[in-house]
DSSP file (Angstrom, degrees, kcal/mol; ACC not computed):
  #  RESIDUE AA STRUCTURE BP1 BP2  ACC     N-H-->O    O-->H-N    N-H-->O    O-->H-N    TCO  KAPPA ALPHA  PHI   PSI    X-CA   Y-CA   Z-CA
    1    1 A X    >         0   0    0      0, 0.0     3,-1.5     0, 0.0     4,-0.4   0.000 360.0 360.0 360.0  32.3   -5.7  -21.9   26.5
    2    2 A X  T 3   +     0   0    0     72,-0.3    72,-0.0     1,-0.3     0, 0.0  -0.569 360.0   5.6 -93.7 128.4   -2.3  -20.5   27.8
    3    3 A X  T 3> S+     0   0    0     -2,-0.3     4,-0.8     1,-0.1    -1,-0.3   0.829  92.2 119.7  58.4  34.9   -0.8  -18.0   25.0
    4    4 A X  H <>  +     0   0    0     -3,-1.5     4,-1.0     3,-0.1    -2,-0.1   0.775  69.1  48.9 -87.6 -27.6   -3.7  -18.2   23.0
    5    5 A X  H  > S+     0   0    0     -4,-0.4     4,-2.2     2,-0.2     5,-0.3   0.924 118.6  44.1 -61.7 -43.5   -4.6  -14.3   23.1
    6    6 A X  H >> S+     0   0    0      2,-0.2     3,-1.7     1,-0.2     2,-1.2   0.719 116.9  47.0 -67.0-106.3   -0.6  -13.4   22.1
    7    7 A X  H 3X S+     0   0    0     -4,-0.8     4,-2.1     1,-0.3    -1,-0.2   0.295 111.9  49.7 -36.6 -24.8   -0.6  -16.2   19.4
    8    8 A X  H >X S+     0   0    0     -2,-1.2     4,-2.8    -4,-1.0     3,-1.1   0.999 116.2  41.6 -67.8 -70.6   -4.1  -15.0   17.9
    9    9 A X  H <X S+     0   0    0     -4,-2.2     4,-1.9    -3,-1.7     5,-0.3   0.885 115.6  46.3 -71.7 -23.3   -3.0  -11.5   17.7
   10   10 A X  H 3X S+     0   0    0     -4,-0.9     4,-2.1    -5,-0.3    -1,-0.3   0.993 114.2  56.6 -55.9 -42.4    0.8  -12.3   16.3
   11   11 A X  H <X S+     0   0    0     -4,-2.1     4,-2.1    -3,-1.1     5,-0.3   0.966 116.2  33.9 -56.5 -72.1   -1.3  -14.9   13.8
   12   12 A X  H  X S+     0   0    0     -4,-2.8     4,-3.0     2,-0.2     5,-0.3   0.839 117.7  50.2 -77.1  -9.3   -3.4  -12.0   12.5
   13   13 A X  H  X S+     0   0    0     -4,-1.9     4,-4.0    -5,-0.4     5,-0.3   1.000 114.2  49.3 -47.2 -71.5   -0.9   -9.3   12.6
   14   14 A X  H  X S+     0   0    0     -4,-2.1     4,-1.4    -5,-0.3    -2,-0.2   0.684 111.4  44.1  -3.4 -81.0    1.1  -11.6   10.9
   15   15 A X  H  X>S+     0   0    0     -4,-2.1     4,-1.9     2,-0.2     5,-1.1   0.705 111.6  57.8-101.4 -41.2   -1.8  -12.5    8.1
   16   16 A X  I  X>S+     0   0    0     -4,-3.0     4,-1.4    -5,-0.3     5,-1.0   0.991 110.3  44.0 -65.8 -57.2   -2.7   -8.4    7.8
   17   17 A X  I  X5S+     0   0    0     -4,-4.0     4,-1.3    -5,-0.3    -2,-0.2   0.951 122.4  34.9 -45.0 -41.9    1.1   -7.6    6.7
   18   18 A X  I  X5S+     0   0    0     -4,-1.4     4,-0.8    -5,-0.3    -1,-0.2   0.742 127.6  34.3 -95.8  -6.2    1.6  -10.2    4.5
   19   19 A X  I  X5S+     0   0    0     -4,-1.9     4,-1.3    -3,-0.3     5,-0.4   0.733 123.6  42.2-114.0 -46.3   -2.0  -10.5    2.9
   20   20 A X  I >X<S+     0   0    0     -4,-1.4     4,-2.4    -5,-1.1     3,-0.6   0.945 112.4  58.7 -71.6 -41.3   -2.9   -6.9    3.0
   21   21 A X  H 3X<S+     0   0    0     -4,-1.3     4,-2.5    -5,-1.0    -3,-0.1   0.954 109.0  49.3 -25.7 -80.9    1.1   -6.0    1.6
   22   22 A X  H 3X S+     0   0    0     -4,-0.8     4,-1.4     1,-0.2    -1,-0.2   0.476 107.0  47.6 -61.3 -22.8    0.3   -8.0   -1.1
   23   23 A X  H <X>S+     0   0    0     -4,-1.3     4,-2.3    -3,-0.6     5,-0.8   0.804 112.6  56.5 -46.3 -64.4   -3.3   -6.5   -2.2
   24   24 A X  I  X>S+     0   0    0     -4,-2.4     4,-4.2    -5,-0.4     5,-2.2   0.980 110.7  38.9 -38.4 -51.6   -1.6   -3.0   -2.0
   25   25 A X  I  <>S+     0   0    0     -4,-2.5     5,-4.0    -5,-0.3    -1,-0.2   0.971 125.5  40.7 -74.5 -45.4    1.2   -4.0   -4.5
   26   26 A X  I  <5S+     0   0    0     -4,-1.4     5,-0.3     1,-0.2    -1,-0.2   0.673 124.9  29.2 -93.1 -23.2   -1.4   -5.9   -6.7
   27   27 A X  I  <5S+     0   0    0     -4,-2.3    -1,-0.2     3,-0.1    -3,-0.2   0.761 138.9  14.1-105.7 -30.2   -4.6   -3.6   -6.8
   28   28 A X  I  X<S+     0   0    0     -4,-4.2     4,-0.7    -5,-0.8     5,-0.2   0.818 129.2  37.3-118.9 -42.3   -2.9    0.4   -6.2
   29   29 A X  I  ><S+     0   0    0     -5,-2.2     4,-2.2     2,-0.2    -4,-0.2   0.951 114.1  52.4 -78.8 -45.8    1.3    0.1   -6.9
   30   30 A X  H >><S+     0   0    0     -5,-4.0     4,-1.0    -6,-0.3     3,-0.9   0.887 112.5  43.3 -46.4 -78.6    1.4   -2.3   -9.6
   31   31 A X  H 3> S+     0   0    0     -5,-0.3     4,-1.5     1,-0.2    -1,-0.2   0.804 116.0  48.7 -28.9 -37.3   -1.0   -0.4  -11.6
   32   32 A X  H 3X S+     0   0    0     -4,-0.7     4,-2.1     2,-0.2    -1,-0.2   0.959 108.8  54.4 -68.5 -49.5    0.6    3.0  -10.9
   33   33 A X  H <X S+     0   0    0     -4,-2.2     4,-1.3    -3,-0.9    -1,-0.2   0.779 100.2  51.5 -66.0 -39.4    3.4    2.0  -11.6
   34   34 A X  H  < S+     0   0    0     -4,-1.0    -1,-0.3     1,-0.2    -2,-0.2   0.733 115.7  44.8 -80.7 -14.2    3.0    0.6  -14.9
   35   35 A X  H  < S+     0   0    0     -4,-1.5    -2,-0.2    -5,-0.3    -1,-0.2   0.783 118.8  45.4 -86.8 -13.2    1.4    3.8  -16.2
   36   36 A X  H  < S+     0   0    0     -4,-2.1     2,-0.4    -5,-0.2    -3,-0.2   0.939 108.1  44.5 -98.6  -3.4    3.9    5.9  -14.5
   37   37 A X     <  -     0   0    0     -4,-1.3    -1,-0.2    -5,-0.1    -4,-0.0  -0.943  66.7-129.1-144.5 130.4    7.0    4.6  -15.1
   38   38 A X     >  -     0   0    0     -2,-0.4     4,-2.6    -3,-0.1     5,-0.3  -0.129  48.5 -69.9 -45.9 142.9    9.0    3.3  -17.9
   39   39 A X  H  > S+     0   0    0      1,-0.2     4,-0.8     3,-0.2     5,-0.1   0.580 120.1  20.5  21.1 -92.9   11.0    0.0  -18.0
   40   40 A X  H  >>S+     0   0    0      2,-0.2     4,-1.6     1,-0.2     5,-0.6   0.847 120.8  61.9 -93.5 -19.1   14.0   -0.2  -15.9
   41   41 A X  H  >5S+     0   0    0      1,-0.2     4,-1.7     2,-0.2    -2,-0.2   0.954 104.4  49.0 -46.7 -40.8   12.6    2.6  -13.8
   42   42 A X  H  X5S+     0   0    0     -4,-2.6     4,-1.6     2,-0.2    -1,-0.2   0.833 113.6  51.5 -59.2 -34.8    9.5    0.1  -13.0
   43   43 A X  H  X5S+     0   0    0     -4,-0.8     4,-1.5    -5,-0.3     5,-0.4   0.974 105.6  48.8 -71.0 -74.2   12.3   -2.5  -12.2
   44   44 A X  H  X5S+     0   0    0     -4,-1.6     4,-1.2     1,-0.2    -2,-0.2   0.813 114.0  48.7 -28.3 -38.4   14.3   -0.4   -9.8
   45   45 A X  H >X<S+     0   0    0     -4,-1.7     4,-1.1    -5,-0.6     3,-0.9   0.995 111.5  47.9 -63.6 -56.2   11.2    0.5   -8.0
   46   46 A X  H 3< S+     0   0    0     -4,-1.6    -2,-0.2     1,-0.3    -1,-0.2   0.433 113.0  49.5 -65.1   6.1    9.8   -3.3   -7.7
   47   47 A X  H 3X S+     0   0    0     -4,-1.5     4,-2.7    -3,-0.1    -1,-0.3   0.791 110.6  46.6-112.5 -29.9   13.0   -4.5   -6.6
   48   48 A X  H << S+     0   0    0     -4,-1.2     2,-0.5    -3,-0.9     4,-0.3   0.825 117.1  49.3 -72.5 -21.0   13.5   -1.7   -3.7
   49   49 A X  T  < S+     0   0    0     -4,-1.1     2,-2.2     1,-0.2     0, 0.0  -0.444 113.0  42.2 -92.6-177.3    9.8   -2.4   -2.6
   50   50 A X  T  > S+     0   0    0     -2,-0.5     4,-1.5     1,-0.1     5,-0.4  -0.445 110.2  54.0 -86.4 -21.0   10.1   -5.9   -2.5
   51   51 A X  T  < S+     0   0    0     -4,-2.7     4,-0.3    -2,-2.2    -2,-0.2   0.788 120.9  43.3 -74.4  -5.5   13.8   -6.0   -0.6
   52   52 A X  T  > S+     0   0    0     -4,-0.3     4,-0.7    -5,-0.3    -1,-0.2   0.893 120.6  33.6 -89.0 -20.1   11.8   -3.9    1.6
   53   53 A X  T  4 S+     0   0    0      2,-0.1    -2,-0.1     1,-0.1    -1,-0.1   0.667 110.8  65.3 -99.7  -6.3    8.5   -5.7    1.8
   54   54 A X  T >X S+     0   0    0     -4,-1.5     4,-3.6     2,-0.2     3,-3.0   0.930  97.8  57.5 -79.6 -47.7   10.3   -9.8    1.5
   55   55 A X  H 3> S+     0   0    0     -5,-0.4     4,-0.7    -4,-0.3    -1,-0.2   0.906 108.0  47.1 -42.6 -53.1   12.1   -9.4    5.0
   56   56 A X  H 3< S+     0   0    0     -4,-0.7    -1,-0.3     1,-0.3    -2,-0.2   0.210 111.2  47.9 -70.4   5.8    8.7   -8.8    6.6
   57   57 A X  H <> S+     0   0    0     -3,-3.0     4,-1.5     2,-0.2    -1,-0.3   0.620 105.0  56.0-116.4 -27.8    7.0  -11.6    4.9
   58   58 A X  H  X S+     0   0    0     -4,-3.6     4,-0.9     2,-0.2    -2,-0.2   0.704 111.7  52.5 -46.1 -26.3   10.0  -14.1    5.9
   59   59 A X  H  < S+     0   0    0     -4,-0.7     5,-0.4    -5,-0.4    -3,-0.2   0.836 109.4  46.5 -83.9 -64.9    8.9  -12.6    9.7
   60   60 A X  H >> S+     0   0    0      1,-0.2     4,-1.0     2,-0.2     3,-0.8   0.845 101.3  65.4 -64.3 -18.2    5.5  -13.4    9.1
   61   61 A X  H >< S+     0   0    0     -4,-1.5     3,-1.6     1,-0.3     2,-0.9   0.984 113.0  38.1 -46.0 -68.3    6.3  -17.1    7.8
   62   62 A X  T 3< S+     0   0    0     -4,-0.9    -1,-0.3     1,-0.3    -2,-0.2  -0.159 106.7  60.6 -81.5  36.9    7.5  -17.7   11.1
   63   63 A X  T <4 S+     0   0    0     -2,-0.9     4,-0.4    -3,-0.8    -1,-0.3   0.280 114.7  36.9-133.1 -27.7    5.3  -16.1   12.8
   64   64 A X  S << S+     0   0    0     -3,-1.6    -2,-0.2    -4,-1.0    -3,-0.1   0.220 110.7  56.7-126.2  39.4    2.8  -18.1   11.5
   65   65 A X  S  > S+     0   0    0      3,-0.1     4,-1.2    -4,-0.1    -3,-0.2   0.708 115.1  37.1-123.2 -87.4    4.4  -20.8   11.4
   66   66 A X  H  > S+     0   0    0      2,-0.2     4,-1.3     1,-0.2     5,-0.3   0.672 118.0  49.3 -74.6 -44.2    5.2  -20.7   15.1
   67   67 A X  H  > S+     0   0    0     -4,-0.4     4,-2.0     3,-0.2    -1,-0.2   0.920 109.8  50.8 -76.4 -34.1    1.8  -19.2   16.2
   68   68 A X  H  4 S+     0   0    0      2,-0.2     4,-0.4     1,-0.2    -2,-0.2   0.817 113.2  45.4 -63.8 -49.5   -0.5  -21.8   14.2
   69   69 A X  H  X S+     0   0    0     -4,-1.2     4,-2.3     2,-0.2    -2,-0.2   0.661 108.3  54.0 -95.3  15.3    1.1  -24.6   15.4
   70   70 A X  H  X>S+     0   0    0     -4,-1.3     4,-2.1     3,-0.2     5,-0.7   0.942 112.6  44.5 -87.0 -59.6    1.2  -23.5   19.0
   71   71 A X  H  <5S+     0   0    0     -4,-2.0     5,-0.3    -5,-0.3    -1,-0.2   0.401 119.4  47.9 -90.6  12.0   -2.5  -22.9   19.1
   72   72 A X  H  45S+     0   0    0     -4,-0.4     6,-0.5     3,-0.1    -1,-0.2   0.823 125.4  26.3 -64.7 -72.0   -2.9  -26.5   17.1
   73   73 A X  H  <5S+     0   0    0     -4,-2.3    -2,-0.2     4,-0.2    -3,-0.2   0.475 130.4  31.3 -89.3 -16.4   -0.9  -28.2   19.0
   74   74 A X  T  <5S+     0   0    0     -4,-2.1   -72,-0.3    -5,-0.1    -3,-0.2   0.610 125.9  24.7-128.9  -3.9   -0.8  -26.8   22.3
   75   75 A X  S   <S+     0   0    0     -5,-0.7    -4,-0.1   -74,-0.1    -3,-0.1   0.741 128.8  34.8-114.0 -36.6   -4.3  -25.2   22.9
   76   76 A X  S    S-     0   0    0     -5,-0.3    -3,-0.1    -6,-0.2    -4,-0.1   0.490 107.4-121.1 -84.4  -7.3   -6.7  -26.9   20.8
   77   77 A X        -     0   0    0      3,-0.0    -4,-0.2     2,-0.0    -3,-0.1   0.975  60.0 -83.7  50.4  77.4   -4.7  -30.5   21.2
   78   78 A X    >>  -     0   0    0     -6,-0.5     3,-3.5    -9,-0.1     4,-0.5   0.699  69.5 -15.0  54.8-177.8   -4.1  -31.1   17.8
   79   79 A X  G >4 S+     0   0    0      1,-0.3     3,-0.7     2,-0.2    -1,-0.1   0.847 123.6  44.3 -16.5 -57.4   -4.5  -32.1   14.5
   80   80 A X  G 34 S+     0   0    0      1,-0.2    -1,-0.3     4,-0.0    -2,-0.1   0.216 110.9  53.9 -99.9  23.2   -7.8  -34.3   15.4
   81   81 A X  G <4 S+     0   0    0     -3,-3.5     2,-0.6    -9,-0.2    74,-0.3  -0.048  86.2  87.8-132.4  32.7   -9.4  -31.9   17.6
   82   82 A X  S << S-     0   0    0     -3,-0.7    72,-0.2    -4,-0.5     5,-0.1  -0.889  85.0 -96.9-125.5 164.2   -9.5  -29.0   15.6
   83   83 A X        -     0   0    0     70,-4.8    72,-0.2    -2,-0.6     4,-0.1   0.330  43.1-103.1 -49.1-145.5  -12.5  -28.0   13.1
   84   84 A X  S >> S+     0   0    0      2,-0.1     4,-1.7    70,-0.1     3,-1.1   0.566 110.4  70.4-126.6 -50.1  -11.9  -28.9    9.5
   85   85 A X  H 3> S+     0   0    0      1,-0.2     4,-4.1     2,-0.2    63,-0.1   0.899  93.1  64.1 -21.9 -62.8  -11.1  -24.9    8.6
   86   86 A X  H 3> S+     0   0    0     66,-0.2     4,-0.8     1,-0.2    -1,-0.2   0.696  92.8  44.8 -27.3 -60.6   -8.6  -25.3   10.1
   87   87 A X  H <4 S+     0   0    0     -3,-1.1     5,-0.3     2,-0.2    -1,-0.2   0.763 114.4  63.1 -50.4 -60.7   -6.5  -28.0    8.3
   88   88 A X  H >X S+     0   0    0     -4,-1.7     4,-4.0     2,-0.2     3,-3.2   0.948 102.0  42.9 -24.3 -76.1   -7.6  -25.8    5.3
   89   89 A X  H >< S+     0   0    0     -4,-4.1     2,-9.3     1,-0.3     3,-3.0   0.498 118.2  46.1 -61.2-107.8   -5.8  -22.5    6.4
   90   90 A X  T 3< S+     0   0    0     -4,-0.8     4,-0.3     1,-0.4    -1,-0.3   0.190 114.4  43.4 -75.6  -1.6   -2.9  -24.5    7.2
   91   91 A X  T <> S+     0   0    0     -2,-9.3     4,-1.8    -3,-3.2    -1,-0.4   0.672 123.3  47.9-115.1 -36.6   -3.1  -26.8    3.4
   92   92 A X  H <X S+     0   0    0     -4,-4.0     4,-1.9    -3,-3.0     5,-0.4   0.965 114.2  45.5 -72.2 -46.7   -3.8  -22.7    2.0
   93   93 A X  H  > S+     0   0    0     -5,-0.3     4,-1.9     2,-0.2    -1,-0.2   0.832 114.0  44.6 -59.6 -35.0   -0.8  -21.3    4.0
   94   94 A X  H  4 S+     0   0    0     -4,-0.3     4,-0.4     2,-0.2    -1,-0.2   0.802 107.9  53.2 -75.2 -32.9    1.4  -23.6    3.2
   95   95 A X  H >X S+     0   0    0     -4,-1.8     3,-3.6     1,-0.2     4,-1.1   0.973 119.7  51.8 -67.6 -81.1    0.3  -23.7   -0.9
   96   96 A X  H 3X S+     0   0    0     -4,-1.9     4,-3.2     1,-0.2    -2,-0.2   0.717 104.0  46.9  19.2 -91.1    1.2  -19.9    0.3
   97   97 A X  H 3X S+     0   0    0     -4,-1.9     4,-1.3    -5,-0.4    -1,-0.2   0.701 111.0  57.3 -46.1 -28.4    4.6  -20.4    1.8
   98   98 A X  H <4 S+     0   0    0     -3,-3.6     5,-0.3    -4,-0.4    -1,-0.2   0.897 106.1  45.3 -83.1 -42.2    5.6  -22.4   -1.2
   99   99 A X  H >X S+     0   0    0     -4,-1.1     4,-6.2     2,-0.2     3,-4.0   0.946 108.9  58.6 -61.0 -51.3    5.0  -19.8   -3.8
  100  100 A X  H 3X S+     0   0    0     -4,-3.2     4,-1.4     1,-0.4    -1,-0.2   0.869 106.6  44.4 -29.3 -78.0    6.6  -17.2   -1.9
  101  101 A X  H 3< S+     0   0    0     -4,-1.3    -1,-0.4     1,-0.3     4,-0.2  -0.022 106.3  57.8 -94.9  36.2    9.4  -18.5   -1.7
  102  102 A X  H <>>S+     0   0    0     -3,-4.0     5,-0.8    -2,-0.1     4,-0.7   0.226 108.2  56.2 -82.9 -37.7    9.4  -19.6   -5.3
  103  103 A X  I  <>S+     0   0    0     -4,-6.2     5,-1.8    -5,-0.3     6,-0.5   0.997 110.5  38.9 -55.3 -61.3    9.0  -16.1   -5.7
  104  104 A X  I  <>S+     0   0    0     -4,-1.4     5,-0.7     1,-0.2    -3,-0.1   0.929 123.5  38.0 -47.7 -60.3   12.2  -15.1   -3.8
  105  105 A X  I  45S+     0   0    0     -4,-0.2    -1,-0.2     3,-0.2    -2,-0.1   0.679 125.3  33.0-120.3 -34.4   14.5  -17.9   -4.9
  106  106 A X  I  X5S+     0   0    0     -4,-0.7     4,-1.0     3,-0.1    -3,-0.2   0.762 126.3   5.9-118.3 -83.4   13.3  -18.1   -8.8
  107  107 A X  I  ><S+     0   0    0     -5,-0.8     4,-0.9     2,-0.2    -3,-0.2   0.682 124.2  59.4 -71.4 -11.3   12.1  -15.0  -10.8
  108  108 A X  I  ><S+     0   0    0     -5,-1.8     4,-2.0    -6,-0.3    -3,-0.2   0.819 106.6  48.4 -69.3 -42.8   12.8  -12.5   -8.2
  109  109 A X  H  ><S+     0   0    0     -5,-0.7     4,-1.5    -6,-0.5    -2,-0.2   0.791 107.7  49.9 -86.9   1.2   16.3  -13.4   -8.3
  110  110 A X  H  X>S+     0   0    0     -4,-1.0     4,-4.5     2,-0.2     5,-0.7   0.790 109.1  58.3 -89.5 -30.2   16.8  -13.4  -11.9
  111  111 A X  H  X5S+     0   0    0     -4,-0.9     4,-1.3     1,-0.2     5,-0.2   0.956 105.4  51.3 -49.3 -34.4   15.0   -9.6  -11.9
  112  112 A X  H  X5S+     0   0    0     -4,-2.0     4,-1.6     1,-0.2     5,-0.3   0.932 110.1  45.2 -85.2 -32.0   17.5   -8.8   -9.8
  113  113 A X  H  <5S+     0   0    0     -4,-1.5     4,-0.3     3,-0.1    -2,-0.2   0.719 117.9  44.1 -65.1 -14.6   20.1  -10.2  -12.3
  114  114 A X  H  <>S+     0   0    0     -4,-4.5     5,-3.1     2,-0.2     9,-0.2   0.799 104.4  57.6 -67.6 -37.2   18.6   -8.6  -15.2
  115  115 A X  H ><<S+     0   0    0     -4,-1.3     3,-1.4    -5,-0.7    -2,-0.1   0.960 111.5  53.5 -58.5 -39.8   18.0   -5.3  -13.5
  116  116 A X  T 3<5S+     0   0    0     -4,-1.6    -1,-0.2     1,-0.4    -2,-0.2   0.815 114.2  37.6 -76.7 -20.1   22.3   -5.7  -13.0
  117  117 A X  T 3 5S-     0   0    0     -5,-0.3    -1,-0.4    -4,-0.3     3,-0.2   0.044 117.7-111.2-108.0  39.5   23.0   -6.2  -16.3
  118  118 A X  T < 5 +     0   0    0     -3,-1.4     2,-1.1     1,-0.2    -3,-0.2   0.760  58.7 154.9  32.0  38.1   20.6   -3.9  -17.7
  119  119 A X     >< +     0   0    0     -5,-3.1     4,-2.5     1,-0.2     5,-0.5  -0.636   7.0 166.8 -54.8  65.5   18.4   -6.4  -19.2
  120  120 A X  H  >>S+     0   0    0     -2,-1.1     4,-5.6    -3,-0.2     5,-0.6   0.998  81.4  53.1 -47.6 -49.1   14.9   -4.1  -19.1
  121  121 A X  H  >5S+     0   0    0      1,-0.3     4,-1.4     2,-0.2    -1,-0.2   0.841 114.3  37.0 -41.3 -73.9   13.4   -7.0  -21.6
  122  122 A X  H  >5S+     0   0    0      1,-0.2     4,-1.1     2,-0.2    -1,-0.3   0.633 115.2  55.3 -84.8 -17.7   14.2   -9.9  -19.4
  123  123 A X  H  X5S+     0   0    0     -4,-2.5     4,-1.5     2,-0.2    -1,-0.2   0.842 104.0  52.3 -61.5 -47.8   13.4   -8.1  -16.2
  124  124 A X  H  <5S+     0   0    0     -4,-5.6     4,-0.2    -5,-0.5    -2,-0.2   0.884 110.7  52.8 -62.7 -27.6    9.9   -7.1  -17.2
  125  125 A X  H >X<S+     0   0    0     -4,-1.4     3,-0.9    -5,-0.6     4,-0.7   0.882 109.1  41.4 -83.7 -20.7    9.5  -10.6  -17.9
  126  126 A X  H 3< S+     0   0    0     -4,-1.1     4,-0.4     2,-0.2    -2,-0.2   0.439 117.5  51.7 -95.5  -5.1   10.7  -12.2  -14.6
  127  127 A X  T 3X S+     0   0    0     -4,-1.5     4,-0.7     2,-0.2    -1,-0.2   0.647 107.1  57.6-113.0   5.1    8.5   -9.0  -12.8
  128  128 A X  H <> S+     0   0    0     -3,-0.9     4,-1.3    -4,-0.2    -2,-0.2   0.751 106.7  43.9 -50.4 -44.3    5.7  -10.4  -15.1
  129  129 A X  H  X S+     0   0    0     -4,-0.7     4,-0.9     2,-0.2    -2,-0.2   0.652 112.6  52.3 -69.7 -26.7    6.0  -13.9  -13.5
  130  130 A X  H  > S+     0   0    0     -4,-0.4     4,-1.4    -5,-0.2     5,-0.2   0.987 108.0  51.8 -76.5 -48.3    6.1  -12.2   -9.8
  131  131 A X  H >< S+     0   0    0     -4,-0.7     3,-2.3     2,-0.2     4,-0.5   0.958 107.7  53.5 -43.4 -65.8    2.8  -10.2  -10.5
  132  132 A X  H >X S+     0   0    0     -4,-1.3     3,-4.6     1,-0.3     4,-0.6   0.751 116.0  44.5 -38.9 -83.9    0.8  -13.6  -11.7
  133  133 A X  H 3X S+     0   0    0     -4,-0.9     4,-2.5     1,-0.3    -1,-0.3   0.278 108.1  44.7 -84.7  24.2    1.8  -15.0   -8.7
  134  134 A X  H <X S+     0   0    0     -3,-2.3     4,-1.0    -4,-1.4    -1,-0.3   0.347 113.2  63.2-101.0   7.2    1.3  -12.7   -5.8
  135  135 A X  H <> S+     0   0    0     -3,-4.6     4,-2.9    -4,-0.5     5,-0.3   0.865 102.7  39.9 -82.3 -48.0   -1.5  -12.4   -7.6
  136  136 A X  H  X S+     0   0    0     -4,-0.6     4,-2.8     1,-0.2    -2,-0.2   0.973 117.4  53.7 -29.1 -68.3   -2.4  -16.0   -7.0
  137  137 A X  H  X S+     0   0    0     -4,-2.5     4,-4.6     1,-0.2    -1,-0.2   0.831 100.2  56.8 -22.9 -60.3   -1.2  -15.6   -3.6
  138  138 A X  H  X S+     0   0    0     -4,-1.0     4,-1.5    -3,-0.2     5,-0.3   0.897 111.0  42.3 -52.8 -61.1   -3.2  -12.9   -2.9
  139  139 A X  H  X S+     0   0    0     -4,-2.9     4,-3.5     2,-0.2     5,-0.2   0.987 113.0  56.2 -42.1 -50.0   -6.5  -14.9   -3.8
  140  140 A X  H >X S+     0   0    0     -4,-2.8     4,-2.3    -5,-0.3     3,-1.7   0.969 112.2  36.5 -55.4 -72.3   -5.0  -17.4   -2.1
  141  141 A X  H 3X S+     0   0    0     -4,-4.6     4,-2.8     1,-0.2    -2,-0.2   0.780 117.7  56.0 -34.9 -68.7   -4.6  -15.1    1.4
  142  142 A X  H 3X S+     0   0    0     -4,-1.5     4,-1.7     2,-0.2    -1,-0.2   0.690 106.8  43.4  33.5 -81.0   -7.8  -13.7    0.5
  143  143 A X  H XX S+     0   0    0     -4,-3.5     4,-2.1    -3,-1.7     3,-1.9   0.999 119.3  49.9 -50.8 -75.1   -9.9  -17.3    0.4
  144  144 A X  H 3X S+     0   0    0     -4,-2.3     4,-3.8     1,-0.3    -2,-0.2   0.737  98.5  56.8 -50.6 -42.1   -8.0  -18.2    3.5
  145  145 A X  H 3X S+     0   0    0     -4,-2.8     4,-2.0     1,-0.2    -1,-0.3   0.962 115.6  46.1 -67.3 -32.6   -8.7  -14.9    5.6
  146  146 A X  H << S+     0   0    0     -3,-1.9    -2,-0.3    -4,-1.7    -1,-0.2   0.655 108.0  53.9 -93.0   9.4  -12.7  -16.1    4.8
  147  147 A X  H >< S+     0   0    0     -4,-2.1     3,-3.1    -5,-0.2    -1,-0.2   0.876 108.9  55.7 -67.8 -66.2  -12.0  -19.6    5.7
  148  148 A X  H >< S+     0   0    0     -4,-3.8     3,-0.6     1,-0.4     2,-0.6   0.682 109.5  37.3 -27.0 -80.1  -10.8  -18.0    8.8
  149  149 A X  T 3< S+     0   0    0     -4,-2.0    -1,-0.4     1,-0.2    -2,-0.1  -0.241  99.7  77.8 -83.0  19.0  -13.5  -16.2    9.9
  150  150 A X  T <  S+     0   0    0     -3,-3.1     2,-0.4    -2,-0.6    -1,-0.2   0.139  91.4  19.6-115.6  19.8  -16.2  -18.4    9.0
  151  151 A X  S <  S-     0   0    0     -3,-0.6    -1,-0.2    -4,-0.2   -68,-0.0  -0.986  81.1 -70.6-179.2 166.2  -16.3  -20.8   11.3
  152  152 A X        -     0   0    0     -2,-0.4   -66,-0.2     1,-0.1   -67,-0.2  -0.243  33.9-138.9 -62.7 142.9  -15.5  -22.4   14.8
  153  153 A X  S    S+     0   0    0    -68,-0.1   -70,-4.8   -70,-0.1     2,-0.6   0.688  85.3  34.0 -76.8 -22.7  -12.1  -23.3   15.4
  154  154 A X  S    S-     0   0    0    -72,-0.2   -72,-0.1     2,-0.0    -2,-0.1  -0.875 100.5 -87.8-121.7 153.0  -12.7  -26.8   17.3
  155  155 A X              0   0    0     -2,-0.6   -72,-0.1   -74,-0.3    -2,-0.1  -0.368 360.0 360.0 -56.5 143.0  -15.6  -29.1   16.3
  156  156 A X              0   0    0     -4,-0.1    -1,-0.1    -3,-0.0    -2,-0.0   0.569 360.0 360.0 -99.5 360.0  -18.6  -28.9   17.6
């Protein structure tokens, strides 16, 4: 069980930033934000929160990433001795991992080319597509945290 207490608490640190981040933005700032603020103002915000909020979910990739399969593979002895939950978060983390960074790579970076040409129109649509899917995400993170917590990590 060596570096299982550190991995655990990096794991959920980890899982609060990036899962709880994304409930913040989707349940109090997104909403606020479209009633308070116009167009490109709404863009300019979402793009300074999210170059602030993306680094720190690229840290928590790898954090859980690193920390998941260290207590997989080197405390619980692998794949076939851990509970079935398990296998779960990890099939949910990954569906996760993928989106993200289909988020980053594909409508976040045309928001940010819209924002630069002063495209409001085609920015509101690419920060339409980012909402759906941090909302997804967020479900996703969501499902996952009560996967977590609902059951034994090794078989019984």
């Amino acid at each position: 069980m060596e570096g299982y207490a550190l991995a655990t608490v990096v794991h959920v640190l980890a899982v609060v930033i990036w899962v709880g981040g994304m409930f913040f933005a989707w349940m109090f700032l997104r909403p606020t934000a479209a009633r308070q603020l116009d167009g490109m103002a709404r863009l300019r915000l979402w793009e300074e929160v999210f170059q602030r909020f993306f680094p720190w979910v690229w840290a928590a990739v790898v954090a859980l990433l690193i920390t998941g399969f260290h207590m997989i593979f080197l405390v619980f002895g692998g794949m076939d001795s851990v509970h079935p939950s398990v296998h779960t978060m990890l099939a949910l983390g990954l569906i996760m991992m993928a989106i993200f960074a289909h988020v980053v790579f594909a409508p976040y970076r045309r928001m940010r080319q819209a924002i630069a040409a002063s495209d409001t129109a085609e920015g509101l649509r690419r920060l339409g597509q980012i909402r759906r899917l941090v909302g997804i995400n967020t479900l996703i993170g969501l499902v996952t945290i009560i996967v977590a917590s609902g059951g034994p990590l090794m078989p019984q």
